[in-house]
C-alpha positions in Angstrom: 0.0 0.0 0.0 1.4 3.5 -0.6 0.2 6.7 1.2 1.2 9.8 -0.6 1.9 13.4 1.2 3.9 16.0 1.2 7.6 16.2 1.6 9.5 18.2 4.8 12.6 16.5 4.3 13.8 14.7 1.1 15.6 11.7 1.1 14.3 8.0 2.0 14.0 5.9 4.8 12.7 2.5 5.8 12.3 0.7 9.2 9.2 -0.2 11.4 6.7 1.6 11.9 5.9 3.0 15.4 2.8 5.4 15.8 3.4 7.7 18.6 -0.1 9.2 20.4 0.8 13.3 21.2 -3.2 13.4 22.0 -4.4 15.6 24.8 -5.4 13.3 27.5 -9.0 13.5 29.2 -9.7 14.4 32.5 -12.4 14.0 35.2 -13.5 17.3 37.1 -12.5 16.4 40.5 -14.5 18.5 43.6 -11.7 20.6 45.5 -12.0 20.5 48.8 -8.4 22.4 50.1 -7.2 24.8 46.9 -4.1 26.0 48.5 -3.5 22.5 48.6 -4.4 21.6 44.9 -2.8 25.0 43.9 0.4 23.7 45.0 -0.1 20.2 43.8 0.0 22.1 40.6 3.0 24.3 41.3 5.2 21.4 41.8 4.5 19.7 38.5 4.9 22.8 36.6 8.3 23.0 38.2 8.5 19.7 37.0 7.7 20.3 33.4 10.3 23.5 32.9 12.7 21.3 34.4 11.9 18.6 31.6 11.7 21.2 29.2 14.8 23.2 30.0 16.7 18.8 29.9 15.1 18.4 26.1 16.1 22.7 25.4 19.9 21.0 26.2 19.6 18.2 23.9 18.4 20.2 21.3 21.0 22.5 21.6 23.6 20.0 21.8 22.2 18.0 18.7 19.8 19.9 16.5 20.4 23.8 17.0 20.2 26.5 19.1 17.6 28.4 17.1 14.9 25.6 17.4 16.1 25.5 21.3 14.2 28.8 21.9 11.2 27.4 20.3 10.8 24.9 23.7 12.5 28.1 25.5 9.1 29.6 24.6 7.3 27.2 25.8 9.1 27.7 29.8 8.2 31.4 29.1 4.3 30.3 28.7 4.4 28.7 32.1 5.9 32.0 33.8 3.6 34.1 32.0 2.2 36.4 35.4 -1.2 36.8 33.3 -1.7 33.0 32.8 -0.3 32.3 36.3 -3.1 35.0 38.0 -5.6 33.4 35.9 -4.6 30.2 37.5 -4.9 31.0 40.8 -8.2 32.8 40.5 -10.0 29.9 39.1 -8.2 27.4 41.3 -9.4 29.8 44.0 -12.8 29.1 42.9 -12.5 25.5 43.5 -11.6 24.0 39.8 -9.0 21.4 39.9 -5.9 21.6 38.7 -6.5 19.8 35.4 -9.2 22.3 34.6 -7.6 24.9 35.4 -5.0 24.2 33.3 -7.5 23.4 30.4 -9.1 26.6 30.7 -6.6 29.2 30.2 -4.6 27.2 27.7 -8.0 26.9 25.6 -8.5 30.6 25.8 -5.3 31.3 24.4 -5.2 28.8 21.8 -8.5 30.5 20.7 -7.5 33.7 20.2 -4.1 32.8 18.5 -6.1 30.3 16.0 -8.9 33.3 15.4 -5.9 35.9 14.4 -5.1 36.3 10.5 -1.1 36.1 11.1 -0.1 32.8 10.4 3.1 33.0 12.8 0.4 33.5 15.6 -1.4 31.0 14.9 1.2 28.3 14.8 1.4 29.1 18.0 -1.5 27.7 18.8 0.3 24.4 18.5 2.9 25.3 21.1 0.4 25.9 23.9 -1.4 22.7 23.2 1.7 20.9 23.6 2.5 22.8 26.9 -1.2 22.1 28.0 -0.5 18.4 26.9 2.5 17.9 28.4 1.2 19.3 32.2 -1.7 17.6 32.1 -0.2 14.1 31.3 2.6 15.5 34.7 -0.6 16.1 36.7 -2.7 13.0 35.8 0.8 10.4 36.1 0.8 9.7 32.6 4.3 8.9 31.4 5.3 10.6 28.0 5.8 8.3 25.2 9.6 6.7 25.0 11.0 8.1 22.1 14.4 8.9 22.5 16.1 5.1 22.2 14.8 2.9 19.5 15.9 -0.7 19.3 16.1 -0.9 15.5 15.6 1.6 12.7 12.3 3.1 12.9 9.3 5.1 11.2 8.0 7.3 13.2 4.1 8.1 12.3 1.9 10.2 14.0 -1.6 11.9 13.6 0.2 15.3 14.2 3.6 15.3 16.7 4.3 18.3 18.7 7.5 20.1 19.0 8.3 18.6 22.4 8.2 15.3 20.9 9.8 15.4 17.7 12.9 17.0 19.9 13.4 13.8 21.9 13.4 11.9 19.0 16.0 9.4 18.6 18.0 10.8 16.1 19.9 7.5 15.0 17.3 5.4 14.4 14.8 7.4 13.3 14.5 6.7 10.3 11.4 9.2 8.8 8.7 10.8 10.2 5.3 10.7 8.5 2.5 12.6 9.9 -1.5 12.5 9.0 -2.1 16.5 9.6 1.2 18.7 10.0 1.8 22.4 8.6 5.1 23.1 6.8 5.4 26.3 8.4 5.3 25.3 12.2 7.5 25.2 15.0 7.5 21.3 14.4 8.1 21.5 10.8 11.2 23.4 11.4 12.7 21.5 14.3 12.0 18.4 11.8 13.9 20.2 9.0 16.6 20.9 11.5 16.9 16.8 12.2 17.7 16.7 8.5 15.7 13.1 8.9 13.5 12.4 5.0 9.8 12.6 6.3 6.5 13.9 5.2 3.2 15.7 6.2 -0.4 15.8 5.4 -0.6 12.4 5.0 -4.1 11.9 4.4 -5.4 8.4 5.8 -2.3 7.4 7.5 -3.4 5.7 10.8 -6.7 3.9 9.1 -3.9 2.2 6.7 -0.6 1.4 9.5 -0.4 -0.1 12.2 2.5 -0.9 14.6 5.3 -3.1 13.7 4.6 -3.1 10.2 7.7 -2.7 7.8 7.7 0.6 5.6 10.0 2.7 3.3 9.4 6.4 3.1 10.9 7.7 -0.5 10.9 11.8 -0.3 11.0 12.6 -3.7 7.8 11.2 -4.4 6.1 11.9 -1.0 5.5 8.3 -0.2 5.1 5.8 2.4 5.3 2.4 1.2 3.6 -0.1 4.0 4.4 -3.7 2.8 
């Protein structure tokens, strides 16, 4: 079967196939009983995430680039942000749990960045949802999907990675990356140019058609993804 797209990086890659899940995780609203207490729940595992972050901003530095470093450097600044931090509080003050809370402001900004006509502010967008992602998968215990050692060479396919994600990527055996949805002028378009690894967007149909462990070849100058 071949699945056709278009081409980020040229060149060709084969391997297997492993489909990585950057979805926003779902949440129950939980009834807050102590907010000081939830409210610091929540400060502790954003302290956790910038420390993450500011680990991966190192790598990248060290093995992609320092210009798509201050992309995730952006990303620490979103979390320090004194107008999103107040708006924390307030609601958490009004009883909503952290997940929520966190939901809440981060949808309001990804509105109003997706609702602008600048296309470098809307791409945005994309960065707060991995930020909004990422802590709510910290607060909730859910690990973050093992990407940086692959045992053997490996296609990565996703319905649409995130800029946090395509950063840890193992770089050796990472072979492509092939992704459903995508937008050659985002933040993770240009970290994925900066890997130099052959890969493709707007893969329409991808994850009805693949499935884990099966073997592919991704040819760029064709913009294809052979499954056999």
């Amino acid at each position: 079967m071949e699945i056709k797209g278009t081409t980020v990086v040229g060149g060709s890659g084969k391997g297997r196939v492993r489909i990585i899940d950057c979805s926003c995780p779902e949440y129950k609203i939980r009834k807050i009983d102590d907010p000081d207490k939830e409210l610091g729940r929540l400060v502790r595992k954003l302290l956790y995430y910038c420390e993450n972050t500011r680990k991966t901003i190192k790598h990248i530095e060290e093995n992609i680039g320092h210009r798509e470093a201050r992309i995730l450097n952006c990303h620490i600044q979103m979390v320090h942000d004194l107008a999103l931090q107040s708006e924390l509080i307030r609601n958490m003050c009004n009883g909503m749990c952290a997940e929520q809370a966190v939901d809440k402001i981060c949808e309001s900004y990804i509105s109003r960045f997706i609702e602008t006509d600048v296309e470098f502010v809307r791409q945005i967008a994309v960065d707060v949802i991995d930020v909004k992602t990422n802590v709510l998968k910290l607060i909730m215990g859910i690990d973050e999907p093992d990407v940086e050692h692959f045992e053997e060479d490996t296609i990565v396919v996703s319905e649409e990675l995130t800029p946090s994600v395509i950063s840890r990527l193992d770089l050796v055996h990472t072979k492509a990356i092939v992704v459903e949805y995508g937008n050659a002028n985002s933040h993770c378009a240009q970290i994925h140019r900066a890997t130099e690894i052959p890969g493709m967007i707007k893969a329409k149909g991808l994850l009805k058609n693949i499935k884990d462990g099966d073997y592919a070849t991704f040819d760029g100058n064709t913009g294809t993804l052979i499954i056999e």
